[in-house]
VMD Tcl script that draws the C-alpha trace (Angstrom):
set ca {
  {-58.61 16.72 -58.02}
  {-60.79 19.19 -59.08}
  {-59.32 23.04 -59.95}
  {-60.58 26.09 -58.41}
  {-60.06 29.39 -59.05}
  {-59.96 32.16 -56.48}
  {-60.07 35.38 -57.24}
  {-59.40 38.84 -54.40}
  {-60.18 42.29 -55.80}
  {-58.77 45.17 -53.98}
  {-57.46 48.63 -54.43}
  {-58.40 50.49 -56.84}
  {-59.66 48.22 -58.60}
  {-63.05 48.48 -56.74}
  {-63.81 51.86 -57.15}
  {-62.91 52.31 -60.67}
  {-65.82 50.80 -62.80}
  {-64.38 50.42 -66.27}
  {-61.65 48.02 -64.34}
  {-64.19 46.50 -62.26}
  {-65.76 46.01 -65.17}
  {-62.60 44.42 -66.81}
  {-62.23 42.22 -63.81}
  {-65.75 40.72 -64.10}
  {-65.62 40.23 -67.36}
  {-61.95 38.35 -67.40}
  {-63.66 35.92 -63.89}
  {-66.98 35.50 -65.54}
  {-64.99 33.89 -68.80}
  {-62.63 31.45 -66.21}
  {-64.51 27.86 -66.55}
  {-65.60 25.78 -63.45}
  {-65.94 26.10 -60.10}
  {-64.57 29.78 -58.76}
  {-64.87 32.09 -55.65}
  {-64.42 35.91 -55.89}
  {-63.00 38.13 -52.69}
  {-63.65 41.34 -52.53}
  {-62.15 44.69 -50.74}
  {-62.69 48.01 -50.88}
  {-60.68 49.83 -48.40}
  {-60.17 52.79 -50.33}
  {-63.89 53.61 -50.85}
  {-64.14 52.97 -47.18}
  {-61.80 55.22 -46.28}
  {-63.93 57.24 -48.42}
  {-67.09 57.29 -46.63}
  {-65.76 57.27 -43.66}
  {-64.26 60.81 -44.15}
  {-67.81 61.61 -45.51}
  {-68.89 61.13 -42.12}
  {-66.50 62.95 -40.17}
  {-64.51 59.38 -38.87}
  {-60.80 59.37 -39.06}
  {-58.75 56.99 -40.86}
  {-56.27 55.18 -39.45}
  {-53.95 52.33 -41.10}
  {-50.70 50.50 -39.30}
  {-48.58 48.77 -42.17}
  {-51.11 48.49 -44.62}
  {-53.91 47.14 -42.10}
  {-57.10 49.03 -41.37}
  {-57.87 50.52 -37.29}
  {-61.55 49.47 -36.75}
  {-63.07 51.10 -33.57}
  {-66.92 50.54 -33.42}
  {-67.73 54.00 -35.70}
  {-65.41 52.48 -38.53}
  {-66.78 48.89 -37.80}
  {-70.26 50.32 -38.96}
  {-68.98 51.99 -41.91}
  {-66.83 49.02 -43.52}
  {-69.55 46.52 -42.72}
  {-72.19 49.04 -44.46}
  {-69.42 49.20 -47.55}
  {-67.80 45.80 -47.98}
  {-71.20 43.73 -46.80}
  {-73.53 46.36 -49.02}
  {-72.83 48.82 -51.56}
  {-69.44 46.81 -52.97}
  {-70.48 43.36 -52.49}
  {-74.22 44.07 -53.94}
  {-72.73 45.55 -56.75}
  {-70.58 43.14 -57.81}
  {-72.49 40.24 -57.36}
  {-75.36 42.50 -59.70}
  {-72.16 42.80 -61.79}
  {-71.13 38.81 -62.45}
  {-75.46 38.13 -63.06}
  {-75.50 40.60 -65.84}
  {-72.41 38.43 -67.09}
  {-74.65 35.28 -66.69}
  {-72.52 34.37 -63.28}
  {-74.34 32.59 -60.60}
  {-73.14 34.59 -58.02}
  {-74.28 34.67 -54.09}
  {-73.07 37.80 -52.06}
  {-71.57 36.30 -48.63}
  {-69.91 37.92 -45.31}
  {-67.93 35.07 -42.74}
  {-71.25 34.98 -40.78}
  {-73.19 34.00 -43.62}
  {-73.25 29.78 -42.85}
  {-70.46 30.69 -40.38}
  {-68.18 30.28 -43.55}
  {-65.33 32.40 -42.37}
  {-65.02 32.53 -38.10}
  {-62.33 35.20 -36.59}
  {-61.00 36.28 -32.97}
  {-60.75 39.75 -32.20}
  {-57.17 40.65 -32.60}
  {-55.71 40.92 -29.14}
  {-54.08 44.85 -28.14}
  {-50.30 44.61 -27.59}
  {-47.95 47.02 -28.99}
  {-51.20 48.20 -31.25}
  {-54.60 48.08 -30.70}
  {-56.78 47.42 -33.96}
  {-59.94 47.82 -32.31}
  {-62.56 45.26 -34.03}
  {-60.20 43.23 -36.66}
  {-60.39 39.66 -36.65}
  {-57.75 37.70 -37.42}
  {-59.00 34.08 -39.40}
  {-59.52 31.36 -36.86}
  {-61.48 28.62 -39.04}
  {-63.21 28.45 -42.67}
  {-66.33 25.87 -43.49}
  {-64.46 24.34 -46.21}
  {-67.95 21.80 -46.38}
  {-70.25 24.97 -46.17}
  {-68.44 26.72 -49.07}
  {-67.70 23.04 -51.31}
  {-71.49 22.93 -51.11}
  {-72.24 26.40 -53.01}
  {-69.87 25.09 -55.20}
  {-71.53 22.03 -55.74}
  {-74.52 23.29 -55.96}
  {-73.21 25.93 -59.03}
  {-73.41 28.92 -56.83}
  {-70.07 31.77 -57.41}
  {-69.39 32.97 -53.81}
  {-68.79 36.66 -53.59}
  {-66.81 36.58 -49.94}
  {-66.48 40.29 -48.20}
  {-63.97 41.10 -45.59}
  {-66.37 40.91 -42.64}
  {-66.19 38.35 -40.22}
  {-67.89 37.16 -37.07}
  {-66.40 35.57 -33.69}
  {-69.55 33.06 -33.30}
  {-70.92 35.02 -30.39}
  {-72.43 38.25 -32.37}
  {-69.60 40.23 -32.89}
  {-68.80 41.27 -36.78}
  {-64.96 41.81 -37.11}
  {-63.35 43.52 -40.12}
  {-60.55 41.49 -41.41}
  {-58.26 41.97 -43.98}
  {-59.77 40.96 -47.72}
  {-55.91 39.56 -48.61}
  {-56.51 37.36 -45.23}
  {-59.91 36.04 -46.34}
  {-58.89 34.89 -50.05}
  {-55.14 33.48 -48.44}
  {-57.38 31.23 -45.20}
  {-60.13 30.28 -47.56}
  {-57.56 29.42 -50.59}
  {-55.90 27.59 -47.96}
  {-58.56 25.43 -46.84}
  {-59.77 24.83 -49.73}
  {-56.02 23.12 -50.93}
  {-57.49 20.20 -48.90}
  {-59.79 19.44 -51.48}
  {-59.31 21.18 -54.74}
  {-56.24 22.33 -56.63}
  {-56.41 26.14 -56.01}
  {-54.94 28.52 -58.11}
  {-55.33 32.46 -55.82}
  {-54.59 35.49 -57.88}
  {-54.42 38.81 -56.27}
  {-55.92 41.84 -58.38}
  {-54.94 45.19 -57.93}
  {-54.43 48.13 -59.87}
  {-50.73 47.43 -60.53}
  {-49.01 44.63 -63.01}
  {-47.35 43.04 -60.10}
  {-45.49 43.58 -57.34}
  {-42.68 46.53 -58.30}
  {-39.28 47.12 -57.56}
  {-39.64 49.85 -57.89}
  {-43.34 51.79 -56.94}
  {-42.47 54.96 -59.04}
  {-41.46 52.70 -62.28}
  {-44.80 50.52 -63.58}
  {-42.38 48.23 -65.54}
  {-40.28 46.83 -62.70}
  {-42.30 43.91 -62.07}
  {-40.73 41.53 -60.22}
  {-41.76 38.03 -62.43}
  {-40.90 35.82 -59.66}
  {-40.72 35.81 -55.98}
  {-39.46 33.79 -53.09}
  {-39.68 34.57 -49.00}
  {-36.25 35.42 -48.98}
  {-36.05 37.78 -52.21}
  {-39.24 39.30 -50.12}
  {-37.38 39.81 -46.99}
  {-34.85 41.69 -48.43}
  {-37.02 44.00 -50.53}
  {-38.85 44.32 -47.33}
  {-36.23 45.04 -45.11}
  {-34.73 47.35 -47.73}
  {-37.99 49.62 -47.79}
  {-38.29 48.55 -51.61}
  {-42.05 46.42 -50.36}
  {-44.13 48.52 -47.93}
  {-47.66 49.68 -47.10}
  {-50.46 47.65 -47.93}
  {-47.90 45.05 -49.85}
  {-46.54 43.92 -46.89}
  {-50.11 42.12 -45.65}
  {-51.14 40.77 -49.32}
  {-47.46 39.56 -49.60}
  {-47.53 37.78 -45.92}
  {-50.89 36.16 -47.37}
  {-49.72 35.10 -50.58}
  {-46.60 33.14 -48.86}
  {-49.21 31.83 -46.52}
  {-50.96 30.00 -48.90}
  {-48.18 28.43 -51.15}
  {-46.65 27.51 -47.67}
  {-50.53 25.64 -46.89}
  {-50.72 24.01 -50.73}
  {-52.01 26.30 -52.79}
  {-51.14 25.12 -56.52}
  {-50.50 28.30 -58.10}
  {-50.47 32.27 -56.34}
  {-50.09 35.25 -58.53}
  {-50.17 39.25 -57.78}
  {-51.48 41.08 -61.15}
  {-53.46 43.47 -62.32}
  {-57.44 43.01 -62.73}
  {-57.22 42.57 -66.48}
  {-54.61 40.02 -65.96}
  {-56.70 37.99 -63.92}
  {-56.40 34.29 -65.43}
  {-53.21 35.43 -67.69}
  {-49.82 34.52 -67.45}
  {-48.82 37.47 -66.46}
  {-47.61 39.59 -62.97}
  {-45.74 38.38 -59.74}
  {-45.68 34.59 -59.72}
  {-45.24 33.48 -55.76}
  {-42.73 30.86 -55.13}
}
mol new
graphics top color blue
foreach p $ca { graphics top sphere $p radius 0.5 }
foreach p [lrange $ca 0 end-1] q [lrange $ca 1 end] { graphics top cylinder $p $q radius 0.2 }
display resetview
């Protein structure tokens, strides 16, 4: 079987352009057939306060009513995607800039309102694993953003950690898929004030207690749910490590 690497950029990484930079050059040196995810909810949150549109976030996932649906699809489809699939060219990758309506890769269903209601998010219904094997084969580097579509014209922003777990996921079927997580930390911490408690290993129920415990919050909590997801679907090999770690030994190895 055939290795793949999978890469998901997020945090701060995006916005800062000497890591950025970092990150591209440690994915444009991994060999063979890869896939790149990116985010960018920090520089939306950005824009959107630019433009007078509150921010709103519910354990670590993003509020999208139809102003903030329009600003995330104008950053995470345009200026972050563009940039670094301009990025990975100027490194000599072949890289194509994709959203989940783009050869209906990635399909999603609104998120239904119960306790919360997230507006436009779409949680992952199916991913083309043929549509996205055929880039592949054809020597193409997919650069997937976090929007999505629902098949009948509706773009839905879904969560980046989401897109890289589901595709990752479906792609287990067919190749052996390694899925690291980049973000501006080494790993996943202990402890968030003290950058050398990373936690080398960790299983569901070491996760449950830190999570229970208040020790893993915020924005952890989703990337953590999707990281268990996808060693729980077949994924070979899931790591959480910072964006100069990216094809290292190195960070929060998911078990």
């Amino acid at each position: 079987m055939e290795r793949l690497e999978i890469g998901k950029a997020g945090g701060q990484v995006i916005e800062d352009k000497e890591v950025l930079g970092g990150l591209l050059d440690a994915f444009g040196a991994i060999e063979g057939r890869k896939i790149l995810v990116t985010g960018g909810g920090k520089l939306a949150t950005e824009f959107a306060s630019r433009l007078g549109i509150e921010s709103r976030m519910v354990d670590g996932r993003r509020i999208t009513d139809a102003p903030m649906l329009e600003v995330v699809t104008m950053v995470y489809g345009g200026l972050v995607n563009r940039n670094v699939v301009a990025g990975l060219q100027a490194r000599g990758v072949n890289a194509i800039g994709l959203c989940g309506a783009d050869m209906d890769i990635v399909r999603s269903v609104k998120r239904p309102v119960k306790e919360i209601d997230y507006g436009f998010a779409g949680d992952v219904e199916k991913v083309d694993v043929k549509a996205l094997k055929s880039l592949l084969d054809a020597g193409a580097v997919p650069v997937l953003c976090p929007i999505t579509h629902d098949g009948r014209g509706q773009l839905l922003n879904t969560n980046a950690d989401t897109i890289a777990s589901s595709v990752a996921s479906a792609l287990a079927s067919v190749y052996e898929v390694s899925l690291t997580f980049c973000f501006e930390k080494d790993g996943v911490l202990l402890d968030r004030d003290d950058p050398s408690s990373v936690i080398s290993r960790l299983d569901s129920a070491a996760y449950r207690r830190y999570r229970d415990s208040g020790a893993i919050a915020g924005g952890m909590i989703p990337k953590l749910d999707n990281a268990f997801a996808a060693v729980k679907a077949g994924v070979k090999r899931v790591v959480i490590t910072s964006a100069g770690s990216l094809g290292k030994d190195k960070g929060t190895v998911i078990i």
